[in-house]
C-alpha positions, 0 to 999 in steps of 0.5 A: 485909755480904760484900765480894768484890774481884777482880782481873780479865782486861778482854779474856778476863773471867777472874778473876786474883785474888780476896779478901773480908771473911771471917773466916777464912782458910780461907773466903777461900782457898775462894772464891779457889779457887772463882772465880779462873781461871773467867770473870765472865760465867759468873755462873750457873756460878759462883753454882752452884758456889759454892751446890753447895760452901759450905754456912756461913752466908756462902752467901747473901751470897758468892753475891749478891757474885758476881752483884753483881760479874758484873753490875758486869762486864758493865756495865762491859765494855758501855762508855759507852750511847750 
């Protein structure tokens, strides 16, 4: 299991901070590298870039918890249904 927390931008959407469940530090540093300062409703963006640069086994996993998270955003972002 791949866990991503981000610290996040409510008016501007931008990714502030970002941390994960990987085991090495070298893999948390790439994915803060990769999403922080890039907005979490660009997920086709950030799911491509993340899939165009990591080719370790956590690929697959990362890119689910970015589209995870995105659509956590935006449901969020959309307020209560009416």
């Amino acid at each position: 299991m791949f866990i991503i927390g981000l610290i996040v931008d409510t008016e501007t959407h931008v990714i502030e901070k970002v941390d994960c469940t990987a085991g090495l530090a070298l893999t948390v540093e790439f994915v803060s590298e990769q999403l922080v300062g890039r907005s979490l409703l660009d997920n086709d963006s950030l799911v491509e870039s993340i899939t165009d640069r990591c080719h370790g086994s956590s690929q697959r996993a990362l890119a689910t918890a970015v589209r995870s998270a995105s659509a956590t955003h935006r449901d969020l972002s959309a307020g209560p249904a009416t």
